[in-house]
C-alpha positions as CSV (number, residue, x, y, z in Angstrom):
1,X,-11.7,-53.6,-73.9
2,X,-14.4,-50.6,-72.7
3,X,-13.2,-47.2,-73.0
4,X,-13.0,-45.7,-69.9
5,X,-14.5,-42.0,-70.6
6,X,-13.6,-39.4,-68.3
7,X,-14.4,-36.1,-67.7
8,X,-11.4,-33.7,-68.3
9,X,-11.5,-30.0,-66.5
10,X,-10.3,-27.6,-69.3
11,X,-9.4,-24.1,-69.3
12,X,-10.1,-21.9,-72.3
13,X,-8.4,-18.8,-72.9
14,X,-9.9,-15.2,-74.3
15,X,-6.5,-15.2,-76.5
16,X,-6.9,-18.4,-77.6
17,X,-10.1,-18.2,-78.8
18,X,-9.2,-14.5,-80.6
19,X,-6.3,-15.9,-82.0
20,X,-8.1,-18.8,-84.0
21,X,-11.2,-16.8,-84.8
22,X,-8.7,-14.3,-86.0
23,X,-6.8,-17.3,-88.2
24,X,-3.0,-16.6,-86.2
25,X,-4.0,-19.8,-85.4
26,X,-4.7,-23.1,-86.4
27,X,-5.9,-24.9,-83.0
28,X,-9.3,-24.5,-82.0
29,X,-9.2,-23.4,-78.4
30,X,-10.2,-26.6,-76.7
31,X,-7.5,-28.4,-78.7
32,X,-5.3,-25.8,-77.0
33,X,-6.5,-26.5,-73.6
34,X,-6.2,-30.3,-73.4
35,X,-2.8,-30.6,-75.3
36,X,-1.7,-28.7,-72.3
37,X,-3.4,-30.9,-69.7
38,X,-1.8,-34.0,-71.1
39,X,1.0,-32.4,-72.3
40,X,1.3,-34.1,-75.5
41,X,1.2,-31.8,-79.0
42,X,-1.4,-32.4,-81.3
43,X,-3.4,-35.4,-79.6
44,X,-6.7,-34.0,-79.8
45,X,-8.6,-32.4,-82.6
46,X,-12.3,-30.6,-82.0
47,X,-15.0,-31.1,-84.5
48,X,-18.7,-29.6,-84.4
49,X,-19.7,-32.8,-81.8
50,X,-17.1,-34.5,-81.0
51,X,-13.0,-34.8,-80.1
52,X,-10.8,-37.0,-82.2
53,X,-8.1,-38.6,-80.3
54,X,-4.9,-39.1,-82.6
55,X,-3.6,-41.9,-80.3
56,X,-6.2,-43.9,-80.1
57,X,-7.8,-43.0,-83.2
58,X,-11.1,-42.2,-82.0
59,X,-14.2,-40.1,-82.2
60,X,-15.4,-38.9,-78.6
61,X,-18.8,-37.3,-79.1
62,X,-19.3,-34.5,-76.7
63,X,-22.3,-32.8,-74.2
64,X,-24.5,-29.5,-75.5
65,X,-22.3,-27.2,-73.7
66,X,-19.2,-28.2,-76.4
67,X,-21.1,-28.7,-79.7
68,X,-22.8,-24.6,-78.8
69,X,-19.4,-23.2,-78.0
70,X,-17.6,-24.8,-81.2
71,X,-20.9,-23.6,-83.4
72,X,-20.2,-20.5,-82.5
73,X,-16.7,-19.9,-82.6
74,X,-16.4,-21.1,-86.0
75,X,-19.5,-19.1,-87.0
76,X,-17.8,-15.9,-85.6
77,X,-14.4,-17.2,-87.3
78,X,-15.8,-18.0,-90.7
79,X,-17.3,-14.0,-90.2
80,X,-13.9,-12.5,-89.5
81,X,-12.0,-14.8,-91.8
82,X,-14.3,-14.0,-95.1
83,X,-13.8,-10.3,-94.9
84,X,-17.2,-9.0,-93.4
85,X,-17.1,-5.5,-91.9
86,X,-16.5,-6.2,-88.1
87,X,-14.7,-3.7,-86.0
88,X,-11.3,-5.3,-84.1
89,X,-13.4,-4.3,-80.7
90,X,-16.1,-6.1,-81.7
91,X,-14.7,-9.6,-82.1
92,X,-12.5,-9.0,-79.0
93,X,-16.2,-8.4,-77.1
94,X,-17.7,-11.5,-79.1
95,X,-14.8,-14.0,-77.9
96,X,-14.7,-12.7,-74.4
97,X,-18.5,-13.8,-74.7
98,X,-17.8,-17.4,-76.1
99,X,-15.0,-17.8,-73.2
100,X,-17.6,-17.3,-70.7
101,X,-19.9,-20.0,-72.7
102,X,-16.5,-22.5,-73.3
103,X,-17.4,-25.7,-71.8
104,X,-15.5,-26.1,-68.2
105,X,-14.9,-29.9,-69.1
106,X,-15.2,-32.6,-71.8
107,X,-14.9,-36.0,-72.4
108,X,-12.1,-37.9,-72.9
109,X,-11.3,-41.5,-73.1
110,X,-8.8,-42.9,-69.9
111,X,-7.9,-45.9,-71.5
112,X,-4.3,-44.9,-72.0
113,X,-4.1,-43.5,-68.0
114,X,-3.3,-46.7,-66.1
115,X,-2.6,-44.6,-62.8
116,X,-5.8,-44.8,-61.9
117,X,-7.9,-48.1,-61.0
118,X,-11.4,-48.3,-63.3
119,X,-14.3,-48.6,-60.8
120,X,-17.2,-49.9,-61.6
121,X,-20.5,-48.1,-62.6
122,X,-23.6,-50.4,-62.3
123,X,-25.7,-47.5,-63.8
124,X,-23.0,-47.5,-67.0
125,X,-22.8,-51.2,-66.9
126,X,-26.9,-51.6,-67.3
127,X,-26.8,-48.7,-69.9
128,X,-24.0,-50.3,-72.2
129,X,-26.1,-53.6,-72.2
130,X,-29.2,-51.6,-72.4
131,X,-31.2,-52.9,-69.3
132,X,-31.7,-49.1,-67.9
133,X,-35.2,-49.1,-69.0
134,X,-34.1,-46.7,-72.2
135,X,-35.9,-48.2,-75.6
136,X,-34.5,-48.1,-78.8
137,X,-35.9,-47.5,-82.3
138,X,-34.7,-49.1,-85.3
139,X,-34.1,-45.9,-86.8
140,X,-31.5,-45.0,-83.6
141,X,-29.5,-48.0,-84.4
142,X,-28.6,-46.4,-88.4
143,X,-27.8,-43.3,-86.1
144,X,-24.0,-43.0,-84.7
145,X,-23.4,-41.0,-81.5
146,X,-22.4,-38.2,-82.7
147,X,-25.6,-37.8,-84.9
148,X,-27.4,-38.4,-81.7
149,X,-25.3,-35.2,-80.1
150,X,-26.1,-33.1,-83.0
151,X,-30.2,-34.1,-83.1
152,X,-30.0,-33.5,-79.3
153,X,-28.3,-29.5,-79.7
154,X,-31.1,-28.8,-82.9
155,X,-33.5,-29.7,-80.5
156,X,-32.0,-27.9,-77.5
157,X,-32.2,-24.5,-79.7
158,X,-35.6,-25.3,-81.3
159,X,-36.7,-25.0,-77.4
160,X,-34.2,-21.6,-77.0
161,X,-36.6,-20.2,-80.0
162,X,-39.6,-21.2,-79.4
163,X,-39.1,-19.6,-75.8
164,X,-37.8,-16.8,-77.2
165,X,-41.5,-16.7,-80.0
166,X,-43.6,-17.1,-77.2
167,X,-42.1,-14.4,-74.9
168,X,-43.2,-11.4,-78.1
């Protein structure tokens, strides 16, 4: 059976995002935003690239957008948790920043939705079999996904900085 991946609107909340940076909570924003969509407690778990789906007990690797916003969020909570000198106003001002950066939607696998009819995609159908003129290497096949995600974001931010080297 294919997984039929979706792309789930979310919503993430300035106090949602203070409260777990701040540790009053345990659920990383985005967990927060699609336990509400689906209404179901404790489904989804965020990681660094990907979403773990209690139900069906799988990994969902994620876009850029997600794997940046979760860096940083547990970089600025790891900073407020460990006792670093940052002012109240200052991690307010950082996760107002990060909710502006939160993904607007992720990935999410439809397989347990049967409301809706799968349609088919010819474009997904020749990339799953691998007749969309992509090539593989023998080293991509050792590779999982989400390793693939993570190699695409350090590669994403080597760009940001060498942008950044060439504008001084």
């Amino acid at each position: 059976m294919w997984a039929l991946m979706k792309e789930q609107a979310i919503q993430v909340r300035k106090q949602d995002v203070l409260r777990y940076v701040l540790g009053e909570s345990g659920y990383h924003p985005v967990e927060v935003s699609l336990d509400e969509n689906y209404l179901l407690n404790e489904r989804y778990e965020a990681f660094d690239a990907f979403i773990y789906d209690s139900h069906l007990k799988k990994r969902i690797v994620q876009e850029l957008d997600y794997i940046n916003f979760c860096k940083e969020v547990d970089k600025l909570r790891r900073m407020s948790l460990s006792g670093e000198l940052i002012s109240k106003r200052e991690i307010f001002s950082m996760c107002a920043e990060l909710q502006e950066i939160a993904p607007k939607k992720v990935l999410v696998d439809d397989s347990l939705d049967v409301s809706e009819m799968p349609v088919v995609d010819n474009k997904q159908i020749k990339k799953i079999f691998g007749l969309d003129g992509s090539t593989s290497t023998f080293g991509d096949f050792k590779m999982t996904a989400e390793d693939h995600a993570l190699e695409e974001y350090e590669r994403e931010k080597k760009k940001l900085f060498e942008g950044l080297e060439e504008d001084e």
